[in-house]
N, C-alpha and C positions, 0 to 999 in steps of 0.2 A: 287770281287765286286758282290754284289748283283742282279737280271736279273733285269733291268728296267719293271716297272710296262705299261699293256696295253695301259693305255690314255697318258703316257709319249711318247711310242713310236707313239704316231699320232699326237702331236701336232705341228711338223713343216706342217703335212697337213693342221692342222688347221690355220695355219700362211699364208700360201698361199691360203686360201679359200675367196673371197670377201668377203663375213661380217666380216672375220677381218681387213680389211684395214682403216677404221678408228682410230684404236687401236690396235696392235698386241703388246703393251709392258708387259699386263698380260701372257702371253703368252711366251713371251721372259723368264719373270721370273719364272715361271714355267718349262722351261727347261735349265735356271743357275744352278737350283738345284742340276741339272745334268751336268758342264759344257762339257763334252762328250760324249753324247747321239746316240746310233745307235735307225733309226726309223724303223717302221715295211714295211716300201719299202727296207734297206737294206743302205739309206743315213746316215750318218753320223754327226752331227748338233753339233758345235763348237759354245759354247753362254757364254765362263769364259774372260775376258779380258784377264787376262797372257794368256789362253790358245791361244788365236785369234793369240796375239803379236808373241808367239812362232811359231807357225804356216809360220805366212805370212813370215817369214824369213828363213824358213826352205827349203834346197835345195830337201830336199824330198817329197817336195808338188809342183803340175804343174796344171797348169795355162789350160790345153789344154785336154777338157774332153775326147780326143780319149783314154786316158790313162787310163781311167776311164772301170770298166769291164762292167757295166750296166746302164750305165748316159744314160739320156734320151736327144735326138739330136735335135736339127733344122738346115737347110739347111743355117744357118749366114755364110758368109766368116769369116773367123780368124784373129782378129786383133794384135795389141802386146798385147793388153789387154787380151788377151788368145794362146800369145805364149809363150813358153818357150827360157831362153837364150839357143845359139848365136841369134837367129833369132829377139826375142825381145827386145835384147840390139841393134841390128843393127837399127830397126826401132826407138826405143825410139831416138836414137841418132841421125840419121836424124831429129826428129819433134823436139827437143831439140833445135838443131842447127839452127833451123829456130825461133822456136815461143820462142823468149827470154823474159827476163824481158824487156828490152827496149820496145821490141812488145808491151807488156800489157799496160806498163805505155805510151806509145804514145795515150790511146783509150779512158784515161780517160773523155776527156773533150767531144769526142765523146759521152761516157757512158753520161755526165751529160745532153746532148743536147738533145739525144733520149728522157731520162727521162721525159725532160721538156717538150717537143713534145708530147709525150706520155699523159701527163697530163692534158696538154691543149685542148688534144681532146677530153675528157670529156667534156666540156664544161660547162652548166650550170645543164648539171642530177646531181641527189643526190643517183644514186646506181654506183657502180663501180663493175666490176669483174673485180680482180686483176689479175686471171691469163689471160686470151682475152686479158687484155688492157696493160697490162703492163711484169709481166711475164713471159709471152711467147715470146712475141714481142720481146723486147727488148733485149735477149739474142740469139734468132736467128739474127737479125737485124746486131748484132757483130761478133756474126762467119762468115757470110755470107759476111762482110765486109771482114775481116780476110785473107779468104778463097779465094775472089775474086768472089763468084759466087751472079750473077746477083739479084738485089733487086727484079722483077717480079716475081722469080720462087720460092722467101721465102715460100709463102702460099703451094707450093707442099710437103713441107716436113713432114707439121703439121702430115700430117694420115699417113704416111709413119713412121715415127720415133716413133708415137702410139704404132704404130706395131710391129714392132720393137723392141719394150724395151719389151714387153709381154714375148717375145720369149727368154728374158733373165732368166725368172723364170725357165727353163727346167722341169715345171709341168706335171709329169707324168696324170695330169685329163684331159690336155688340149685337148679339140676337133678336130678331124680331118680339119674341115673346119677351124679352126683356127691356125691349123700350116700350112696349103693352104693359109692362108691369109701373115703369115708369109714371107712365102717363095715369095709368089708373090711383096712383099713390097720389098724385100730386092731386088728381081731382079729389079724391076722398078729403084729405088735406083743406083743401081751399073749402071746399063745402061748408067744411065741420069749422072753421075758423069764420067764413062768412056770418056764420048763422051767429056764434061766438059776440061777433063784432056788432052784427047786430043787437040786438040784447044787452052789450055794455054801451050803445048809443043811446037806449032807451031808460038801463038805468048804472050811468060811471058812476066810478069807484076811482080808488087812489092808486090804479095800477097803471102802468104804461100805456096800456091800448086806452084807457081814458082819457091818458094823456094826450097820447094822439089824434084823438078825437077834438079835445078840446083846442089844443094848437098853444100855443103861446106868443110872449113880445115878439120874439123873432121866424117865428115859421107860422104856416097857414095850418088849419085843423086839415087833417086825413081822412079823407070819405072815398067809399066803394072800393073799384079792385086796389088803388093805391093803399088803401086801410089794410085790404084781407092780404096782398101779396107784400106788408112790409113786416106787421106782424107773422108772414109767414116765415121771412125770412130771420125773425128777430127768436124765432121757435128755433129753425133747424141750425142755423149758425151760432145759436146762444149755448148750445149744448154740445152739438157733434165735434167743434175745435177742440172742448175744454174737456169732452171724454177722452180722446185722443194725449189731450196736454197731459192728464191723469196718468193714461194707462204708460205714454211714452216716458216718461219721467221717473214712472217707477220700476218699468221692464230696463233700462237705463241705468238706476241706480243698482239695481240689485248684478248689473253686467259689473260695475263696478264698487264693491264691497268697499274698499276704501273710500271712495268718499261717501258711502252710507255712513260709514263710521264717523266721518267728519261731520255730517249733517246731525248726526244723532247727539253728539259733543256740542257744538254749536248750531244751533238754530237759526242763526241769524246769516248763514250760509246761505240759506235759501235763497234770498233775492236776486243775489247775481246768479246762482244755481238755475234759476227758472229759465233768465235769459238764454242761457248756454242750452238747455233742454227746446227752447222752441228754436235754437238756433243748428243742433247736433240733430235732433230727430221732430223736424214740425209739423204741425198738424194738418198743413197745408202743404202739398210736396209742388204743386206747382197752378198759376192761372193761364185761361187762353185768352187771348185778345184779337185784334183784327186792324189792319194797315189803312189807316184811311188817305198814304200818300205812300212812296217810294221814300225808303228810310235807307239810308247808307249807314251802317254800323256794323264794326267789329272786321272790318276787311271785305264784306257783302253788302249786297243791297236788299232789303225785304223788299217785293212791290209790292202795289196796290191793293186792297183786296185780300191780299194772303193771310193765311192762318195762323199767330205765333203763339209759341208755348213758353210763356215765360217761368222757367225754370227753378223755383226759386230754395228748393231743398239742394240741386248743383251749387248757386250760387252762394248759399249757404257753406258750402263747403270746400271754398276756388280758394288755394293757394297763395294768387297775387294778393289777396287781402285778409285772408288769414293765416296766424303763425299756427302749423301744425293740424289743421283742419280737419282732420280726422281723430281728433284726439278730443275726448269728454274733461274738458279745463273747468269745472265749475264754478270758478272765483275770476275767471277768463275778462280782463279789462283791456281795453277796448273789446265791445263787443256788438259792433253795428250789424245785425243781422236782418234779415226777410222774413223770420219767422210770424211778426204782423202783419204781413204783406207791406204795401211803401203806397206812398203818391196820396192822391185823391182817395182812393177805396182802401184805406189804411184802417186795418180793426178798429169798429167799433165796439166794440166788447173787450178787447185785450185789457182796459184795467179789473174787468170782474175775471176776465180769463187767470191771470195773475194772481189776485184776490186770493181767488180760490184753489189755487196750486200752492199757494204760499203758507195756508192754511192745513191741507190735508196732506202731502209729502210728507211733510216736518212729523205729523202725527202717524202715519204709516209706518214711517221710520220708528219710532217712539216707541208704538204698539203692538207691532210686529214682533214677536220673541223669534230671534233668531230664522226671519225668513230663508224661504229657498225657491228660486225656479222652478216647477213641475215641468216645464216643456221650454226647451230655449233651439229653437225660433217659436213663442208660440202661432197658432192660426191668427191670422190675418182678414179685417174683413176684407170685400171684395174688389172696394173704391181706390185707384190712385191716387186721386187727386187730396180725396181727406183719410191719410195713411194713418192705421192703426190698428193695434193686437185686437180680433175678437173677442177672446177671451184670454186672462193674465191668470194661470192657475199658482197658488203660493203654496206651499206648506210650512208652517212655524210651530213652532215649540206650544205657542198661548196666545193669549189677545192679552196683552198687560191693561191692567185698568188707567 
């Protein structure tokens, strides 16, 4: 194989640079071309759908960048979502055994009350920001229920979980006092959920972390840092996808007025609508992993040790397996996408993620009198890895009742 050209091996930095965050999909396709690309940091950048699929299932890829010879760190606790099995089967199996489908499906009518609540607090303005008013809110509002932890203390996680998700990109550019911001977010964090967990030891309730505590038929109870860093994880992943799922789905629909229109007609649109929304713009643009042998794929070989970015918003939109990939199909069948991630660390939350997209679109649509974009790109927060509008400003006619 031929040596990769100089601007090839820098465009995953360009991916991670804020001016790309309104659009990194020229970008993505620019390194398809390549679907196994080493960059000139020495990463790795996974961007072919087979190649993604192969990958995520591959017992020669880990989840846990110490494996990793030059991965760049922050001080995160490790969650399952970056352990390797035994340890990340043992934990998935716990949270399994607690957050069931029954779980989800008991929240719905919850899910539709917030919504409505939510809506009517607008009142009689005519601009809305969808993610302040509605997607933010309302998907922490459900963990938090979930979870058990107290409504007052919602508002503490906003900057804290910010932070947090930044620290998922492992951007070798990132600033000192930014990975000090990191690190200080995640202790605050763990602290205030420590203390949290303790106190639902002393006296459970019928929420998750009791759950977890208590353990079930098939998993062991969850004590100490396993307890605080699963619940931590069940905080900031429970809500930071599903804001994302929110805001993209409706910056999204409102790009494409016709099928708002369709949606608004038929409701039942929505379902396969969602899939195509986590699969067109997902809340997850890509994971990192680490080689725990010499992997030959895609015409290369990763070695040992090395850094890979598996790709998975490229993958999401590779030609070889989808018809017309850049085009928002929302009735789109066959629609095998990444937007849950794949393998072993396959969302666990995606049915409440779902749940509650399927819920508050349909009614956006509904109640929005004749929406309109204020800002089209709008701002961006500042994380690659969990891509999404800071703020979604609308302006509409009314809030229909």
């Amino acid at each position: 194989m031929s040596a990769p050209t100089t601007a090839r091996t820098e465009l995953f930095a360009r991916v991670l640079a804020p001016e790309s965050r309104a659009n990194p999909y020229p970008l993505y396709a620019e390194l398809r071309a390549q679907p196994v690309a080493q960059q000139a940091d020495g990463t790795w950048v996974v961007s072919g759908f087979d190649e993604i699929s192969a990958l995520l299932h591959d017992p020669r890829i880990s989840s846990d960048m110490d494996n990793a010879d030059h991965a760049t760190r922050t001080d995160v606790p490790k969650s399952l979502l970056t352990q390797d099995p035994p340890s990340h089967d043992r934990l998935r199996r716990a949270v399994m055994t607690t957050f069931t489908p029954a779980v989800v499906e008991s929240l719905r009518a919850d899910v539709r009350r917030m919504t409505d609540r939510l809506l009517a607090a607008v009142g009689s303005r005519t601009r809305v920001d969808v993610v302040d008013e509605i997607a933010y809110p309302l998907p922490v509002a459900v963990i938090c229920a979930l979870l058990g932890i107290p409504e007052r203390d919602e508002a503490r996680f906003h900057g804290w979980a910010d932070t947090i998700a930044r620290g998922l990109d492992l951007d070798p550019t990132m600033s000192q006092s930014e990975r000090d911001a990191i690190t200080h977010a995640s202790t605050e964090l763990s602290a205030y959920l420590a203390e949290l967990t303790t106190q639902r030891a002393r006296r459970p309730g019928s929420d998750l972390i009791s759950g977890l505590i208590s353990g079930g038929a098939r998993s062991e109870p969850l004590t100490g840092e396993d307890l605080v860093i699963t619940t931590r994880l069940l905080l900031i992943a429970g809500h930071e996808t599903t804001v994302n799922l929110l805001t993209n789905g409706m910056l999204t629909l409102l790009r494409h007025p016709d099928v708002l229109a369709r949606l608004r007609n038929d409701p039942e649109l929505v379902v396969p609508m969602i899939e195509e929304i986590v699969r067109y713009e997902p809340s997850v643009q890509f994971r990192y992993r680490a080689t725990l042998a010499d992997i030959e794929i895609g015409g290369a070989t990763i070695p040992r040790g090395a850094t890979v970015v598996l790709l998975l918003a490229a993958g999401n939109r590779d030609p070889r397996h989808f018809t017309d990939p850049d085009s928002f199909i929302p009735d789109r069948i066959p629609n095998e996408h990444f937007g849950f991630g794949g393998g072993i660390h396959y969302c666990i939350g995606a049915p409440l993620a779902r749940m509650e997209a399927q819920i508050v679109l349909p009614e956006l649509v509904r109640r929005l009198d004749n929406p309109r974009l204020v800002t089209d790109p709008p701002p961006y927060r500042p994380a690659a890895t969990l891509r999404g509008p800071r703020h979604l400003w609308v302006d509409v006619d009314r809030i229909l009742p």
